[in-house]
N, C-alpha and C positions, 0 to 999 in steps of 0.2 A: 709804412708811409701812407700818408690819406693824400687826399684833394688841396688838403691843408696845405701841402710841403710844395706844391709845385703848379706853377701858371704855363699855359701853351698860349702864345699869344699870334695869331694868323696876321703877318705886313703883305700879304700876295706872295713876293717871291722868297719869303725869307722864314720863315716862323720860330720863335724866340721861347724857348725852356725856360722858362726861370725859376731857379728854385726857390723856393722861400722857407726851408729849411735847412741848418748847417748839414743833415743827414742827405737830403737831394742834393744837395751842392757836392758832397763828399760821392756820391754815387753817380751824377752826372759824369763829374772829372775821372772818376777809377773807370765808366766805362767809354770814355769815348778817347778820340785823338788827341796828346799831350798838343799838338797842333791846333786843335777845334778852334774857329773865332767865337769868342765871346764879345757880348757887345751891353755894356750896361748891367752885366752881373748876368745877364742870361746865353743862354746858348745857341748859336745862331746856327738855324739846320736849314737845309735847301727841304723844298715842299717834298721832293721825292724820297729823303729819309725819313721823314717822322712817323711816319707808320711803322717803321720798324724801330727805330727809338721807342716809342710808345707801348710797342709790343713787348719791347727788353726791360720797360720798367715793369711794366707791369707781370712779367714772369720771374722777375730775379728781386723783385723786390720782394716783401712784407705784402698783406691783401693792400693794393695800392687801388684807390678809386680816379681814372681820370679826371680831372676838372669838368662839370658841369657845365654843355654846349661845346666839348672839344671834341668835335665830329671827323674822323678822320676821312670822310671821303670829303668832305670843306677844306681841310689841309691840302688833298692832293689837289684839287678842282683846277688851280691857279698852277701846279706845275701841267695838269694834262691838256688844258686848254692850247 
Protein backbone atom coordinates (compact mmCIF):
# COMPACT_ATOMS: atom_id res chain seq x y z
CA UNK A 1 0.00 0.00 0.00
CA UNK A 2 1.54 3.72 -0.73
CA UNK A 3 0.21 7.18 0.18
CA UNK A 4 -2.07 6.48 -2.69
CA UNK A 5 -4.42 4.17 -0.78
CA UNK A 6 -5.12 6.25 2.19
CA UNK A 7 -5.94 10.05 3.36
CA UNK A 8 -5.63 11.16 7.44
CA UNK A 9 -7.77 13.90 7.50
CA UNK A 10 -7.28 16.18 11.15
CA UNK A 11 -11.28 17.85 12.16
CA UNK A 12 -9.57 18.57 15.91
CA UNK A 13 -11.33 16.20 17.81
CA UNK A 14 -12.04 13.52 15.32
CA UNK A 15 -9.54 12.66 12.60
CA UNK A 16 -10.87 10.62 9.54
CA UNK A 17 -8.87 7.45 7.75
CA UNK A 18 -10.05 7.31 4.50
CA UNK A 19 -9.11 4.95 2.47
CA UNK A 20 -8.96 5.37 -1.01
CA UNK A 21 -8.21 2.01 -1.92
CA UNK A 22 -10.57 -1.25 -1.96
CA UNK A 23 -7.21 -2.85 -0.30
CA UNK A 24 -7.13 0.02 2.81
CA UNK A 25 -10.64 -0.31 3.01
CA UNK A 26 -10.37 -4.23 3.20
CA UNK A 27 -7.46 -3.73 5.87
CA UNK A 28 -8.90 -0.64 7.83
CA UNK A 29 -12.21 -3.01 8.43
CA UNK A 30 -10.07 -6.49 9.22
CA UNK A 31 -8.13 -4.42 11.78
CA UNK A 32 -10.24 -2.38 13.64
CA UNK A 33 -13.80 -2.63 15.67
CA UNK A 34 -16.79 -4.49 13.58
CA UNK A 35 -18.27 -1.44 15.81
CA UNK A 36 -15.73 1.48 14.58
CA UNK A 37 -17.92 4.79 13.39
CA UNK A 38 -17.40 5.36 10.12
CA UNK A 39 -18.48 8.57 8.78
CA UNK A 40 -18.60 9.28 4.89
CA UNK A 41 -16.52 6.22 3.87
CA UNK A 42 -13.78 7.03 6.40
CA UNK A 43 -12.84 6.07 9.63
CA UNK A 44 -13.64 8.12 12.54
CA UNK A 45 -10.57 7.70 15.27
CA UNK A 46 -10.53 10.01 18.44
CA UNK A 47 -6.91 12.05 18.29
CA UNK A 48 -5.46 9.70 20.91
CA UNK A 49 -5.63 6.48 18.61
CA UNK A 50 -4.15 7.39 15.61
CA UNK A 51 -0.88 7.07 16.37
CA UNK A 52 -1.22 3.78 17.05
CA UNK A 53 -3.45 3.15 14.07
CA UNK A 54 -0.80 4.71 12.05
CA UNK A 55 1.79 2.68 13.49
CA UNK A 56 -0.37 -0.65 12.69
CA UNK A 57 -0.66 0.32 9.20
CA UNK A 58 2.27 1.03 8.70
CA UNK A 59 3.87 -2.35 10.34
CA UNK A 60 1.38 -4.81 9.05
CA UNK A 61 1.06 -3.57 5.92
CA UNK A 62 3.22 -3.69 2.49
CA UNK A 63 6.33 -0.53 2.68
CA UNK A 64 3.29 1.75 3.21
CA UNK A 65 4.26 5.67 3.00
CA UNK A 66 2.06 8.01 5.33
CA UNK A 67 0.43 10.73 3.47
CA UNK A 68 2.41 13.70 3.03
CA UNK A 69 2.10 16.46 6.03
CA UNK A 70 0.27 13.64 8.24
CA UNK A 71 2.37 14.76 11.25
CA UNK A 72 1.46 12.76 14.06
CA UNK A 73 2.44 14.86 16.85
CA UNK A 74 -0.49 17.63 14.81
CA UNK A 75 -2.98 14.60 15.34
CA UNK A 76 -2.47 14.33 18.99
CA UNK A 77 -1.98 18.29 19.59
CA UNK A 78 -5.90 18.65 19.70
CA UNK A 79 -6.33 15.60 22.01
CA UNK A 80 -3.44 16.76 24.61
CA UNK A 81 -4.38 20.33 24.70
Amino acid sequence: MTADSLSVENHGSIILFRPLTDAMNVWLRAHTDPTASWFGGALAVEPRYAEDLLRAIREDSDPIQIPEGCDIDELRKDYDD
